[in-house]
N, C-alpha and C positions, 0 to 999 in steps of 0.2 A: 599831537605828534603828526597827526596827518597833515594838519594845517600848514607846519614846520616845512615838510616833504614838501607839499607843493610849490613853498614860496622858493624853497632852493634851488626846484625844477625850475620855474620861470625865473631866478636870478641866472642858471647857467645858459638859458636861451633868451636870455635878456642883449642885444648887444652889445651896449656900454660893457656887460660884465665881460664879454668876449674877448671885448678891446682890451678892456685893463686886467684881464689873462695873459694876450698876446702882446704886450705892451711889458708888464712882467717877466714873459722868457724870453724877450728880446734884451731885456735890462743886463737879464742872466746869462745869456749868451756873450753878452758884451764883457761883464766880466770875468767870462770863463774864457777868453781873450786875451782881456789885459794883464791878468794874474801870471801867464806865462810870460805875456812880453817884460814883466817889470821883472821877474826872476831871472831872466835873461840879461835885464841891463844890468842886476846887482850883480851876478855873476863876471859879466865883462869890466864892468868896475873896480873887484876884488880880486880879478886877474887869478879866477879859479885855475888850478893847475889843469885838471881833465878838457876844460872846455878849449884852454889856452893849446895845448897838446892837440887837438881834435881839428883847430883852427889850421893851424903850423901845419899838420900833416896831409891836410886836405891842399893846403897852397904849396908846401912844395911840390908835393908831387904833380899837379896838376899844370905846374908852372914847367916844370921839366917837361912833360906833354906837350905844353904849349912853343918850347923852343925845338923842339921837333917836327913840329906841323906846323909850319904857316899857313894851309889851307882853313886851320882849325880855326887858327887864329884873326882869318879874315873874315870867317861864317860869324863866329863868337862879336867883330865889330862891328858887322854891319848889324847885326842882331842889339847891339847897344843903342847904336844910331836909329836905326829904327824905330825902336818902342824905347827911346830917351823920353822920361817924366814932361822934360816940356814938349815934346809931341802930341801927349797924353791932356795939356793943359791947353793948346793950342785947340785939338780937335772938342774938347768940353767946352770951350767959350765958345765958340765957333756953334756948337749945340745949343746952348745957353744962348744965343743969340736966335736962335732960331724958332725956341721954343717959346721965347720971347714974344718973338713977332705974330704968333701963334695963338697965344691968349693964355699959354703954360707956364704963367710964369712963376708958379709955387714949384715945379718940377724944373723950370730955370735956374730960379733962385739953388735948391738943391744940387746941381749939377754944377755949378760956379763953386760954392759952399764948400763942396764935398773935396772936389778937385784943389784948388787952392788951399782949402784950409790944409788938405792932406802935406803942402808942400812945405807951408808954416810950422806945421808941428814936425815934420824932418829935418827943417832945420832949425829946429827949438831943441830936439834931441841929439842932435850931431853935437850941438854945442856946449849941451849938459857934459855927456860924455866924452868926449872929445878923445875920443880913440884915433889911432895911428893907423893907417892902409897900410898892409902888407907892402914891403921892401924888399926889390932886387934890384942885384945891381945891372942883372941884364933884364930889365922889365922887359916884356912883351907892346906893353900897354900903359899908359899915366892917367888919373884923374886926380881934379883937385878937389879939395876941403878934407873934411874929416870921413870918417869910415863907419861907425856906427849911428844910426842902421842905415842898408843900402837904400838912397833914393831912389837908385835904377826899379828894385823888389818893389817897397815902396808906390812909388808913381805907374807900376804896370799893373800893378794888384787894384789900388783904384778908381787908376784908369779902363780899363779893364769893366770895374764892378760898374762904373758910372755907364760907359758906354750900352754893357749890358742890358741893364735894369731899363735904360731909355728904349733901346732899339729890339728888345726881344716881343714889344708889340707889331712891331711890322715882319716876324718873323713867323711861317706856317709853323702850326704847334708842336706837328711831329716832325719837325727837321733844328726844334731847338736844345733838344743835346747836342746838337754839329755846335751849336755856338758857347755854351756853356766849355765844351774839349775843347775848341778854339780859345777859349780866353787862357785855361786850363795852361795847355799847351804856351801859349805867348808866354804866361807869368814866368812859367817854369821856365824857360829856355834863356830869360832874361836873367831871372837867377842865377842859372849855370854860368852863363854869359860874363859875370861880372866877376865870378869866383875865378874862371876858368882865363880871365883876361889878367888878374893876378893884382885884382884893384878893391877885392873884397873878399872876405873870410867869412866862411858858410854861416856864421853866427851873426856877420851882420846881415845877410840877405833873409835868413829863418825871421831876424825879428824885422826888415825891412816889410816883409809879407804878415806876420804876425800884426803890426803896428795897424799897416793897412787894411786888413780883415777888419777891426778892432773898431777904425773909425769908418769904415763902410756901414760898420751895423748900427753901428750909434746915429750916424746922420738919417739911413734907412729908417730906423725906428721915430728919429724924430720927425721925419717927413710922414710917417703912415699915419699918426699922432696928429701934425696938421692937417692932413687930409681928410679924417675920420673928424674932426672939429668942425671941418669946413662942411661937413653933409655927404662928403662922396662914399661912394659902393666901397665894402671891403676887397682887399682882393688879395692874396699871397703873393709876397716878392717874388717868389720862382716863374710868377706871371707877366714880370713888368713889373715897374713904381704907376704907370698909367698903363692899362691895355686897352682902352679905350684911343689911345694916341694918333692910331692908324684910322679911325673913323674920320667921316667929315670935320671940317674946323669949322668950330660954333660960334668962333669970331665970325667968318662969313656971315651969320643969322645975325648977327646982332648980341649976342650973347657972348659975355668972358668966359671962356673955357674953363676956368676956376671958382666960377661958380653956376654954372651947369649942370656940375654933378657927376 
């Protein structure tokens, strides 16, 4: 029995066993994710009456607001414009290029991946579904395609989590809840943003955010998975994908970044 004890002690400070712990509640997080977004899309599909009701009542009202303030209504566009999905894709390649050139290019590859892939599977779902954008006749505001789920949620949730995870290494430790309310704040306002412009229905922004949570965690877990394969240090996402990042480039020595360590 003692024997037993000991080996389970060193299996639980074993790393490998660490990994394929946290590798584990990652799995489970993910789909403790998914199971709300796909109950969300049956739901919209089956044109539940409460949900449908909840939808409706949040856009008219909101739309009536909206033809009352034009001030609201221009904060609410530029706010679109701003953090629009291919912003979000523009500024990740543009990353991806850079970390590229850097020797990063596992944490490249990731940040392309993640980014894009995010856009493929939005409109993989728009198209399953193929829900109707909210209708008036005195819109505020027009977008095209389909409406569920929001790409605007969607691409700033993560866009957002990509920028993050790369940039929270060149960030002092205690000043990175400012950035974390930052992203926070962006996602949220983008949300509002698209409800409030009268071009989406709170139910597709919840699962536009839901969708992108989902596949942030998934790509995250599959990146820490290659990187833990590859020999590098463990480290907690809340820390970076790399925190290492902001140190010297090992490309300069001669050495690939990615395998460094």
């Amino acid at each position: 029995m003692a024997v037993q004890e000991q080996r389970r002690r060193w299996r639980r400070l074993d790393p490998d066993a660490r990994l394929g712990l946290r590798l584990t509640l990652a799995m489970l997080a993910v789909f403790l994710v998914a199971v709300p977004f796909l109950l969300l899309m049956l739901l919209v599909l089956g044109n539940w009456s409460p949900l449908r009701a909840l939808d409706t009542d949040v856009a008219d009202h909101l739309h009536l607001v909206a033809l009352r303030n034009d001030p609201m209504v221009d904060v609410l566009s530029v706010a679109s414009d701003v953090f629009d999905p291919l912003v979000f894709r523009v500024l990740a390649t543009v990353l991806a290029v850079w970390l590229w050139l850097r020797g990063r290019r596992r944490l490249a590859a990731w940040a392309f991946v993640t980014t894009w892939g995010s856009a493929l599977l939005g409109m993989a779902v728009k198209a399953a579904v193929g829900r109707d954008r909210p209708s008036f006749v005195d819109a505020v505001a027009h977008a095209p395609g389909r409406s569920f789920p929001s790409g605007h949620a969607l691409g700033s949730m993560v866009g957002c989590g990509v920028l993050l995870l790369i940039l929270l290494a060149f960030v002092p430790r205690g000043w990175r809840w400012l950035a974390w309310l930052a992203a926070a704040v962006i996602v949220g306002s983008v949300g509002f943003a698209r409800v409030g412009l009268g071009v989406h229905y709170v139910s597709d922004v919840v699962a536009g955010w839901v969708l992108g949570l989902g596949w942030l965690a998934a790509t995250t877990a599959a990146f820490q998975t290659w990187r833990r394969e590859e020999g590098a240090p463990r480290t907690p996402a809340s820390e970076g994908l790399e925190p290492d990042l902001a140190d010297g480039d090992a490309v300069g020595r001669g050495v690939p970044r990615d395998r460094a360590g």
